[in-house]
C-alpha positions as CSV (number, residue, x, y, z in Angstrom):
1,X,25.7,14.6,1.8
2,X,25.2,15.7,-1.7
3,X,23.0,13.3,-3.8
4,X,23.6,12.8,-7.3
5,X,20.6,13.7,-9.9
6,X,19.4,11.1,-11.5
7,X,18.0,11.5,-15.6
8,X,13.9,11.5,-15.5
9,X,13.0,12.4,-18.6
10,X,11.2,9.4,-20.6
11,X,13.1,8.4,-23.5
12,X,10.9,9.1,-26.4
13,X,7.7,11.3,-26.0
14,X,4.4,9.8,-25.1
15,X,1.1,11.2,-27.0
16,X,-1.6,12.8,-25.8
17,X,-3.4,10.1,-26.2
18,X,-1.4,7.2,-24.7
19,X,-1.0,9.4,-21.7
20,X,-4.4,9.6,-21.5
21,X,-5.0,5.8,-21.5
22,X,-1.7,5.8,-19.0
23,X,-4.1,7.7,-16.5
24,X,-7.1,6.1,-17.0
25,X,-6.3,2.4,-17.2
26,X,-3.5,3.0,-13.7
27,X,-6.1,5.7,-12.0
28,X,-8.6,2.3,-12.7
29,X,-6.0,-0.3,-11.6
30,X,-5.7,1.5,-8.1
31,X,-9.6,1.6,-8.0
32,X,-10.2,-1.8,-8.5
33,X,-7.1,-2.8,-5.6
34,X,-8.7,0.0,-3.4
35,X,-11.5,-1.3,-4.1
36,X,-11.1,-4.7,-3.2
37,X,-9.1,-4.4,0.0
38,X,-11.2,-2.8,1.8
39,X,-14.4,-5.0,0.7
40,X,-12.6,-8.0,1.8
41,X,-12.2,-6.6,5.4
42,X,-15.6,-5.6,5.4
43,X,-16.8,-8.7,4.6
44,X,-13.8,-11.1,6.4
45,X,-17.1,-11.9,9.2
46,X,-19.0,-13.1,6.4
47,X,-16.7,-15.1,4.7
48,X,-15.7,-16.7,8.1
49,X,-18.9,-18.0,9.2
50,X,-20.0,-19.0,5.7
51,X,-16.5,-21.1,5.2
52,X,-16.6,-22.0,9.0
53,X,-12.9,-20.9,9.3
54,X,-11.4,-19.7,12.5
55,X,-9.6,-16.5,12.2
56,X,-6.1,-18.2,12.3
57,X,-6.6,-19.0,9.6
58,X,-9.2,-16.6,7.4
59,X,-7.2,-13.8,8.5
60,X,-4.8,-15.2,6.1
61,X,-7.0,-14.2,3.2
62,X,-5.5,-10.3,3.8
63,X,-2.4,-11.7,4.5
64,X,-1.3,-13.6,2.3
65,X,-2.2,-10.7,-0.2
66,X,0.0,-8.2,1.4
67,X,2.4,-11.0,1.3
68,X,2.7,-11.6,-2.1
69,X,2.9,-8.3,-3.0
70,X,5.4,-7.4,-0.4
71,X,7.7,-9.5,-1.7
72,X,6.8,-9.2,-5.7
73,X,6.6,-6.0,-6.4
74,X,10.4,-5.4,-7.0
75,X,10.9,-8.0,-9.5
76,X,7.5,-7.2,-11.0
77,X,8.8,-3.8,-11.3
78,X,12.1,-5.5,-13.5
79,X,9.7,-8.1,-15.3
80,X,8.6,-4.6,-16.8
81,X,11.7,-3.5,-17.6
82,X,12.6,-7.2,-19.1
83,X,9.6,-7.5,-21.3
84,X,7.8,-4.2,-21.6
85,X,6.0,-2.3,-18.9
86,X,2.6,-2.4,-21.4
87,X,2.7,-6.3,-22.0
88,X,3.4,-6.7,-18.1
89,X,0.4,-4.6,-16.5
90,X,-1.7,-5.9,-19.4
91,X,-0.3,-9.5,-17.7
92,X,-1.4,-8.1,-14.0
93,X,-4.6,-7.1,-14.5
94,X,-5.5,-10.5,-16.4
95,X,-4.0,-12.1,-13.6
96,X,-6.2,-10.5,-11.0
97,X,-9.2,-10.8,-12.8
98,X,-8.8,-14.3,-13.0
99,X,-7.7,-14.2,-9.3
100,X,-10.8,-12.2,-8.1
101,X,-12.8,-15.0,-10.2
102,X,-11.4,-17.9,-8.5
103,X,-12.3,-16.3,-5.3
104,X,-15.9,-16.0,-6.1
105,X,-16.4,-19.7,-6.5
106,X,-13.8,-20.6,-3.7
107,X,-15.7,-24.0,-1.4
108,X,-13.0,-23.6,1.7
109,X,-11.1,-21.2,3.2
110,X,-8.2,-22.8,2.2
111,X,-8.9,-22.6,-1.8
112,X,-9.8,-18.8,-1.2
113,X,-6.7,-18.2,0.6
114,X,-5.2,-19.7,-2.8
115,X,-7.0,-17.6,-5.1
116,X,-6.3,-14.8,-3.6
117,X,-2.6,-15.6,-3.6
118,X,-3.0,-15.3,-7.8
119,X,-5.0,-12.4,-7.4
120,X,-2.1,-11.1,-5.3
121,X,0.7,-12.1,-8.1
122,X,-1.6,-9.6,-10.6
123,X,-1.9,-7.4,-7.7
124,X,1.6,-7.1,-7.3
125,X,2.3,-6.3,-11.3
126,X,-0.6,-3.3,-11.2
127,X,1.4,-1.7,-7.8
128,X,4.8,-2.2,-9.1
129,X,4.3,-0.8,-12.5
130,X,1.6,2.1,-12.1
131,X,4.6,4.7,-10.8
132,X,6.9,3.1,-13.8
133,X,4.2,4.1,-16.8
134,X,3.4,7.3,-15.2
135,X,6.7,8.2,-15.0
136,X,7.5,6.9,-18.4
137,X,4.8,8.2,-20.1
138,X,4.7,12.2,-18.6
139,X,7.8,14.7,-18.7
140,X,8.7,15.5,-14.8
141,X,7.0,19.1,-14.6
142,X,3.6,17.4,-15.5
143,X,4.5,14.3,-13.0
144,X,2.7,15.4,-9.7
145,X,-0.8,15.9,-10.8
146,X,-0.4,12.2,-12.6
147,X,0.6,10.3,-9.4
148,X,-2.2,12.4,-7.5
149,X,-4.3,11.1,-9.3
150,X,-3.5,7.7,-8.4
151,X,-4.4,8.8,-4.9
152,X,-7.7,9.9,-6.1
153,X,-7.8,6.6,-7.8
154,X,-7.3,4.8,-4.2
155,X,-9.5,7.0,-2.5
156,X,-12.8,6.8,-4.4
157,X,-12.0,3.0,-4.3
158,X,-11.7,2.8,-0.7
159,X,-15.3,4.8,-0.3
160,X,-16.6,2.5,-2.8
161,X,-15.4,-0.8,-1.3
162,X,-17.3,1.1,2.1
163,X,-20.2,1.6,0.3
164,X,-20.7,-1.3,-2.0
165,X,-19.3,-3.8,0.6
166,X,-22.0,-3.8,3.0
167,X,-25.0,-3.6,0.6
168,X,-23.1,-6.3,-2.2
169,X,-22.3,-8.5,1.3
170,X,-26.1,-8.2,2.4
171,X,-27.8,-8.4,-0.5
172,X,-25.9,-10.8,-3.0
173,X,-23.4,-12.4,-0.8
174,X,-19.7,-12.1,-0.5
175,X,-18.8,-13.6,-3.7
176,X,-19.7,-11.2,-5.8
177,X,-17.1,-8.5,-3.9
178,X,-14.8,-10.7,-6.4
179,X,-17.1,-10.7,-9.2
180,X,-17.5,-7.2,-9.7
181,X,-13.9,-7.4,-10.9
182,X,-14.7,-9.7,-13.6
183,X,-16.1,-7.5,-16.3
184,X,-14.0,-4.6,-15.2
185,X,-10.9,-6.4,-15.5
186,X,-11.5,-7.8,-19.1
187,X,-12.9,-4.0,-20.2
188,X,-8.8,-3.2,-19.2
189,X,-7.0,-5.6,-20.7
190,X,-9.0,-4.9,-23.7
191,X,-7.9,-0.8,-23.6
192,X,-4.9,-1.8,-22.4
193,X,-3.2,-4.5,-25.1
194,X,-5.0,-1.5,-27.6
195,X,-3.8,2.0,-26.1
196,X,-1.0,1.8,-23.9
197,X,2.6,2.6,-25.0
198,X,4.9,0.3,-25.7
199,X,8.4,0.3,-24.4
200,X,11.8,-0.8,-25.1
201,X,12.8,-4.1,-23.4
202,X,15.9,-4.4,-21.9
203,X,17.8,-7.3,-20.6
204,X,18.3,-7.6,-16.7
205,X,18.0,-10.7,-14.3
206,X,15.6,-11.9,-11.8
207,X,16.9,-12.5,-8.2
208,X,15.7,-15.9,-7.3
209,X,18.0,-16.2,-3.8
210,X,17.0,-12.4,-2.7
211,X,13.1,-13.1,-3.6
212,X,13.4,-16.6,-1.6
213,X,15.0,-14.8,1.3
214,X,12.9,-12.0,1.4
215,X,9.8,-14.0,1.1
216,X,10.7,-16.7,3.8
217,X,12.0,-13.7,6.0
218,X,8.6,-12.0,6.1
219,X,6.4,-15.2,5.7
220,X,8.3,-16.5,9.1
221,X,7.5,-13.3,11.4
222,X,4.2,-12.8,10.2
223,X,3.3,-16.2,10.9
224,X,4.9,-16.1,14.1
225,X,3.4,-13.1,15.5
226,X,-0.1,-13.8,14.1
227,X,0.3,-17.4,16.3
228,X,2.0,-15.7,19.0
229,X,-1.6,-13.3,19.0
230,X,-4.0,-15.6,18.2
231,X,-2.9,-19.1,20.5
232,X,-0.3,-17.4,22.8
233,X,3.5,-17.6,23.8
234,X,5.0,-20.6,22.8
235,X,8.4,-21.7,21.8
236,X,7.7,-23.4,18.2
237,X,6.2,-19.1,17.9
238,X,8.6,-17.4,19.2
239,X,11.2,-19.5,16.9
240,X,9.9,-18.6,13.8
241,X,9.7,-15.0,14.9
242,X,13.7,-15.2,15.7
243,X,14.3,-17.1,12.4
244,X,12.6,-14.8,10.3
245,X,14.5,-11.6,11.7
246,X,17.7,-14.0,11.6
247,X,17.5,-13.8,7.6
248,X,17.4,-10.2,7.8
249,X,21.1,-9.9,7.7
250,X,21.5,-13.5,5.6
251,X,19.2,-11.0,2.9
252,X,21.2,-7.8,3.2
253,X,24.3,-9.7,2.7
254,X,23.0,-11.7,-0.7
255,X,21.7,-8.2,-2.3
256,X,25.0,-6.4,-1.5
257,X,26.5,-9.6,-3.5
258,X,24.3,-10.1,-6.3
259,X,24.9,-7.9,-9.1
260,X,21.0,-7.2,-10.4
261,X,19.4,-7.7,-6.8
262,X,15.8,-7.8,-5.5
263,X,16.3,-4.3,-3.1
264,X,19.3,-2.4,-5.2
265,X,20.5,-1.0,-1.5
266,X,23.2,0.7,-2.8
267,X,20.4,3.2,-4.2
268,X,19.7,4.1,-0.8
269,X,23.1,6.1,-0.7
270,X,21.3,8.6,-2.8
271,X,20.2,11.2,0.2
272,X,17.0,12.3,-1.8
273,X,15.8,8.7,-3.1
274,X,16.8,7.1,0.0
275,X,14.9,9.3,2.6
276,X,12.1,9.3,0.3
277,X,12.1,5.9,0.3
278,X,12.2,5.0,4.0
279,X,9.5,7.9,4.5
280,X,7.3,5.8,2.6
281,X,8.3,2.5,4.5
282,X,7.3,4.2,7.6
283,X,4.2,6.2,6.6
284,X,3.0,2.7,5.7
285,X,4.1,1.2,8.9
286,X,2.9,3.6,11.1
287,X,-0.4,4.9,9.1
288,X,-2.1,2.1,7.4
289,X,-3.1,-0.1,10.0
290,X,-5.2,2.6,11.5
291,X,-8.6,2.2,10.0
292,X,-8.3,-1.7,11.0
293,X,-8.3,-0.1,14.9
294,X,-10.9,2.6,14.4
295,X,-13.5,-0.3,12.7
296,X,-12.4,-2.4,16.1
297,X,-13.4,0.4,18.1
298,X,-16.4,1.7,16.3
299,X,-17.4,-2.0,16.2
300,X,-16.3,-3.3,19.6
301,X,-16.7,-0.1,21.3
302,X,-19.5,1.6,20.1
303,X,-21.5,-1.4,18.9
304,X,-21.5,0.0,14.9
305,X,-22.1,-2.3,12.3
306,X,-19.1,-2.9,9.7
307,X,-21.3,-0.9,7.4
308,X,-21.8,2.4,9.4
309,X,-18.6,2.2,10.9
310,X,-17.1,2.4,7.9
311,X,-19.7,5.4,6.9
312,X,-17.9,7.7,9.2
313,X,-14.4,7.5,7.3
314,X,-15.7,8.5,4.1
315,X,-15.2,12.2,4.2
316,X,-11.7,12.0,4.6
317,X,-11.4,9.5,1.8
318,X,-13.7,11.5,-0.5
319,X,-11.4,15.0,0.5
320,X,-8.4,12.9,0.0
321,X,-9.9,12.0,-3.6
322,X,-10.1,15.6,-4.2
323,X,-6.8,17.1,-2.7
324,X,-4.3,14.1,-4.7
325,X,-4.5,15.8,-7.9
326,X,-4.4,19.2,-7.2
327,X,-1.3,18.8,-4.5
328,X,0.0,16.8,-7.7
329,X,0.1,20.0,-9.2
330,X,1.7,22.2,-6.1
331,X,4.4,19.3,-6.0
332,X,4.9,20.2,-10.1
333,X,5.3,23.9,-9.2
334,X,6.9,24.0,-5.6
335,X,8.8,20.8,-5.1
336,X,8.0,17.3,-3.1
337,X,10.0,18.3,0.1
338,X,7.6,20.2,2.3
339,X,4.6,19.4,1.0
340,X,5.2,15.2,1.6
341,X,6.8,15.8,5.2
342,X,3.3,18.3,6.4
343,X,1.0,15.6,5.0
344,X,3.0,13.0,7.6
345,X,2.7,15.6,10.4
346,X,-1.1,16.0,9.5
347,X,-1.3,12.0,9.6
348,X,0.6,12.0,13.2
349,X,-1.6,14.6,14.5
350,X,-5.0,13.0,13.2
351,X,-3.8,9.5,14.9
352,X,-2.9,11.4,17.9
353,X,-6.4,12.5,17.9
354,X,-7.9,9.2,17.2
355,X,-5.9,8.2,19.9
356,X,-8.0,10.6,22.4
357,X,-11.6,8.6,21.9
358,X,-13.5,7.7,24.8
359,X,-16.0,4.9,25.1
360,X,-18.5,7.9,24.7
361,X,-16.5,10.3,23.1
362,X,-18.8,12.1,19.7
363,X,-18.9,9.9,17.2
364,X,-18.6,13.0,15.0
365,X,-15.0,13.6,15.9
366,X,-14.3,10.3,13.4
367,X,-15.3,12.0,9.7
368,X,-13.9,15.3,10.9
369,X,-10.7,13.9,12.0
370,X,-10.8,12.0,9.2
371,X,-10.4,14.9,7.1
372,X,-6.9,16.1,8.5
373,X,-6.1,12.4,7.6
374,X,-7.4,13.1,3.7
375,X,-5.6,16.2,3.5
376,X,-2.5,14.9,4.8
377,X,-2.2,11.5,2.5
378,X,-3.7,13.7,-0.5
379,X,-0.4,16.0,0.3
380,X,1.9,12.9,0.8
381,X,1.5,10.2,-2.0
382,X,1.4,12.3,-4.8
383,X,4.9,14.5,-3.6
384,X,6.4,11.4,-2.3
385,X,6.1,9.3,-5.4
386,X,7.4,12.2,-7.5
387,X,10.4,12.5,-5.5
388,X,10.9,9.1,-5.7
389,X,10.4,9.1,-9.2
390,X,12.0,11.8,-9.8
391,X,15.3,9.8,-8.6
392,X,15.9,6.8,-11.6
393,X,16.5,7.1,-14.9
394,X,13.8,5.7,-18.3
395,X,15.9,2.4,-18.1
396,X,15.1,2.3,-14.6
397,X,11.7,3.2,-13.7
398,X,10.0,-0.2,-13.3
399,X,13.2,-1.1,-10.4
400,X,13.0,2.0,-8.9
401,X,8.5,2.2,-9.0
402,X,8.7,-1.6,-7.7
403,X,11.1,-1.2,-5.1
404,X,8.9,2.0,-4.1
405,X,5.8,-0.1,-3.6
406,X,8.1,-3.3,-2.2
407,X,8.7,-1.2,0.7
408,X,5.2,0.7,1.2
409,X,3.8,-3.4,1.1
410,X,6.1,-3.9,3.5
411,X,5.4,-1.6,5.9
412,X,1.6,-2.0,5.3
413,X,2.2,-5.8,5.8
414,X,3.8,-5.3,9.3
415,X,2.0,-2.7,10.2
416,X,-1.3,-4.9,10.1
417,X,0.1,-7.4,12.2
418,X,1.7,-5.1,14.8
419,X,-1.5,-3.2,15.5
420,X,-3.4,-6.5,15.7
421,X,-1.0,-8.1,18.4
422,X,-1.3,-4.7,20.2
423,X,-4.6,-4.2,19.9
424,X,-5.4,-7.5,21.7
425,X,-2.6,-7.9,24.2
426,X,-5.2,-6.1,26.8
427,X,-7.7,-8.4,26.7
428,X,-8.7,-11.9,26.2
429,X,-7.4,-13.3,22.9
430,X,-11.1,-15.0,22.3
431,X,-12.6,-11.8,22.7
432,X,-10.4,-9.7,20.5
433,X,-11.1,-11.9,17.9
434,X,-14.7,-12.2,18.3
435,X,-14.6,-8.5,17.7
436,X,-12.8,-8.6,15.0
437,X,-14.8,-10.7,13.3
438,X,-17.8,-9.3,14.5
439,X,-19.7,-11.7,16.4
440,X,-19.9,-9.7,19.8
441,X,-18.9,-6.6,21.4
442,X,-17.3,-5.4,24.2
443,X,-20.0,-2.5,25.1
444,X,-20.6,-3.2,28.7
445,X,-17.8,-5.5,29.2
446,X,-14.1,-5.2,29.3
447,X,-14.0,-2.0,27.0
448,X,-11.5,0.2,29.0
449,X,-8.9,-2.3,28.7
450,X,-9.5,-3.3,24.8
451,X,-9.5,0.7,24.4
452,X,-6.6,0.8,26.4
453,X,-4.9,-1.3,24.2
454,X,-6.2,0.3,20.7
455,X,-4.4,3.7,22.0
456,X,-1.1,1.5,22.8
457,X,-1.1,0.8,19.2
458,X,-2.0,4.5,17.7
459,X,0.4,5.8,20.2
460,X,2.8,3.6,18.5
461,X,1.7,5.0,14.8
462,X,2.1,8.4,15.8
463,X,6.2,7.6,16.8
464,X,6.6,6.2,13.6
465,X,5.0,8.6,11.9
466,X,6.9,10.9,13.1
467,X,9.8,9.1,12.1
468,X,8.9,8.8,8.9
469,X,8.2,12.9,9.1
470,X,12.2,13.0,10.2
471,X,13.4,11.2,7.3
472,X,11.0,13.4,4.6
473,X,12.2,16.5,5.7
474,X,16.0,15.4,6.0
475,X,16.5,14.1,2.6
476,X,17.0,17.9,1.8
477,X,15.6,19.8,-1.4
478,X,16.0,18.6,-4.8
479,X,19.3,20.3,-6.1
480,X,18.9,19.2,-9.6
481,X,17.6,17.1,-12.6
482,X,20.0,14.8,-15.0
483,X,18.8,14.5,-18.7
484,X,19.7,10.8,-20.4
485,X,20.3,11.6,-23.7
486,X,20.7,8.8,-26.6
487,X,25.0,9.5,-26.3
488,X,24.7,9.5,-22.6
489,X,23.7,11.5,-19.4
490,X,24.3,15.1,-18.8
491,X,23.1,17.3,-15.7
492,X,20.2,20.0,-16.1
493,X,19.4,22.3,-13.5
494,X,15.5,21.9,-12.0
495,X,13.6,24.8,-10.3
496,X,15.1,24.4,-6.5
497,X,12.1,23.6,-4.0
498,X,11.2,26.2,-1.5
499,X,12.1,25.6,1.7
């Protein structure tokens, strides 16, 4: 199948110096989500005993987040195209700093499970339209070291939400994980409504029935399955499990029918966008659920704290900080193909390994595995987002950037709740959850088994990881690059990628 080339050139050059405010202010937005996702999982314990809130329901607090933006992203992406991507990430991060503060003071679970559905909406405008202003604001040969450096962005926040979420946690209490977003949030809006480059608005609609649809559809699984792991099989669970896959087709069918849709589908008929696509939908799936498994097994297992646990995945997040920018620049020079399919296989074979820990295995096998896993997303995220990218046209970058990220939330969302249910099928539900939420350990109990199912579920990673290898590699190379010129669009050849 031969895919047609898309134009990728922005439509009016971008200065030096609002494509230095482009990097700084989206490198800064990844940060601060990094940042914060992992500080909330560090500090879920906390927040559970000091709300009293069983994990039904403060598990929600991640949940709902990866909800939100699951579902948001897309049409966050077009809101950007509709008013201006500038005025709409502007918008996001406002939105999240005032979400992050609401947090801070929330008095119930049930409140911070609110809050954090606003911080999720701002979230949701910082994902969808980081890829749009990078690819907006840099020419395509200068592309790749940009979106690495949104992967250096995520990785330093990662190790900083390990570092400062233990001693902020400790010391000052989990509130202020969602404080410390406050004054960084207003310094960005500030540099952002002042630096960042304006563009064109153009008029498209917003897909109420597909955003209803797709929001109900995943809503209703991931409730279902998170009751079906947490109280058991019942038949009130089971139903909304069936319902929500039910609207699958019910979805498909309304986006195939609507002219400016949520998920344009028909876009996946392009070979290279497509596959690039649905390698990103399963590299999420398969790979982002795994430090959740390796902090229950460092902390059931091995009897870590949530602090030192997470000390041992740092070098791989620190090399993976390092190794995003300058595979940004290989994937400038050499193409996206090879270089995002061998960051999958390194992912796979890093799981595989993880998948190999004993009950007394080294605990120094975790940061040196954990740099194949560094290498391997520092090779992936930057090619795969350029090819992506690389795929829509200057009118069409917030779609194509937002359904990019739609798709990666998704498979992070499900990917979370699959490797919970796994995890915890071998074992008493009261004890998974216990561990989870760190109020025992399984160190001289029924470890084997819990182990036993923690392998179930990275065995499970690695085959979709190695899916999601299949469909990198078999989009094929990029065969050329389409210029959109003010009279129209005309083809221009691109340096072929090598093999």
């Amino acid at each position: 199948m031969t895919a047609l080339p898309p134009a990728t050139l922005q439509a009016a050059p971008v200065s030096d110096a609002g494509q230095r405010a482009v990097l700084l202010l989206t490198t800064i937005g990844t940060l601060m989500v990094a940042v914060d996702s992992t500080i909330v999982i560090l500090a879920l314990p906390t927040m559970a005993r000091d709300l009293v809130s069983p994990l039904s329901t403060i598990i929600w607090t991640i949940l709902i987040y990866l909800l939100i933006t699951a579902a948001l992203t897309t049409q966050a992406g077009r809101l950007g195209d509709m008013f201006g991507r500038a005025g709409i990430y502007n918008l996001g991060f406002a939105i999240f700093t005032i979400g992050s503060a609401a947090s801070g003071f929330a008095p119930s679970a049930e409140f911070l499970i609110a809050a954090r559905a606003v911080q999720a909406v701002g979230g949701a405008l910082v994902f969808a339209l980081s890829g749009a202003l990078i690819a907006g604001a840099f020419p395509p040969e200068r592309r790749g070291r940009a979106f690495g450096f949104l992967v250096f962005g995520w990785s330093v926040g990662a190790i900083l939400g390990i570092l400062l979420g233990g001693v902020i946690t400790t010391e000052l209490g989990w509130r202020y994980i969602f404080f410390i977003n406050i004054p960084i949030g207003i310094v960005a809006v500030t540099v952002g409504l002042r630096s960042l480059p304006r563009t064109a608005p153009r008029k498209v609609a917003f897909d109420f029935a597909g955003f209803a649809l797709l929001s109900a559809m995943l809503a209703l699984i991931c409730y279902g399955l998170i009751e079906l792991a947490v109280f058991g099989v019942s038949a009130t669970n089971i139903a909304f499990v069936v319902v929500g896959f039910l609207l699958l087709p019910l979805f498909i069918l309304a986006e195939l029918r609507t002219r400016e849709p949520l998920l344009e589908l028909r876009q996946l008929r392009n070979r290279l966008l497509g596959f690039a696509l649905l390698a990103g939908l399963f590299q999420a799936l398969g790979y982002l659920s795994v430090i959740f498994l390796l902090t229950m097994y460092l902390q059931g297992l091995r009897g870590l704290s949530p602090l030192n646990a997470s000390l041992l995945l740092v070098p791989g997040y620190l090399l993976g900080a390092m190794v995003g920018p300058w595979m940004g620049t290989r994937v400038d020079r050499r193409g996206a193909r090879t270089l995002a399919t061998a960051g999958i296989v390194l992912m796979a074979l890093a799981v595989l390994a993880y998948s190999q820990l004993t009950l007394t295995s080294w605990l120094g096998w975790i940061p040196v595995i954990s740099l194949i896993t560094g290498t391997g997303s520092g090779m992936f995220y930057p090619a795969n987002n350029t090819a992506v990218m690389a795929q829509s046209t200057p009118r069409t970058f917030g779609e194509i950037s937002g359904l990019r990220v739609t798709l990666s939330n998704i498979g992070t969302l499900l990917s979370f709740v699959l490797a919970l249910t796994i995890a915890s099928a071998s074992i008493p539900r009261n004890l998974a959850y216990a561990v989870f939420l760190g109020t025992t350990d399984l160190i001289g109990g029924v470890g084997a088994d819990f182990l036993t199912g923690i392998r179930a579920a990275l065995y499970g990673s690695v085959v979709i990881l190695a899916v999601a290898a299949v469909l990198s590699w078999s989009r094929g190379r990029e065969t050329g690059v389409a210029v959109e010129l003010s009279t129209g669009a005309a083809a221009s050849p691109s340096e072929p990628e090598s093999p």
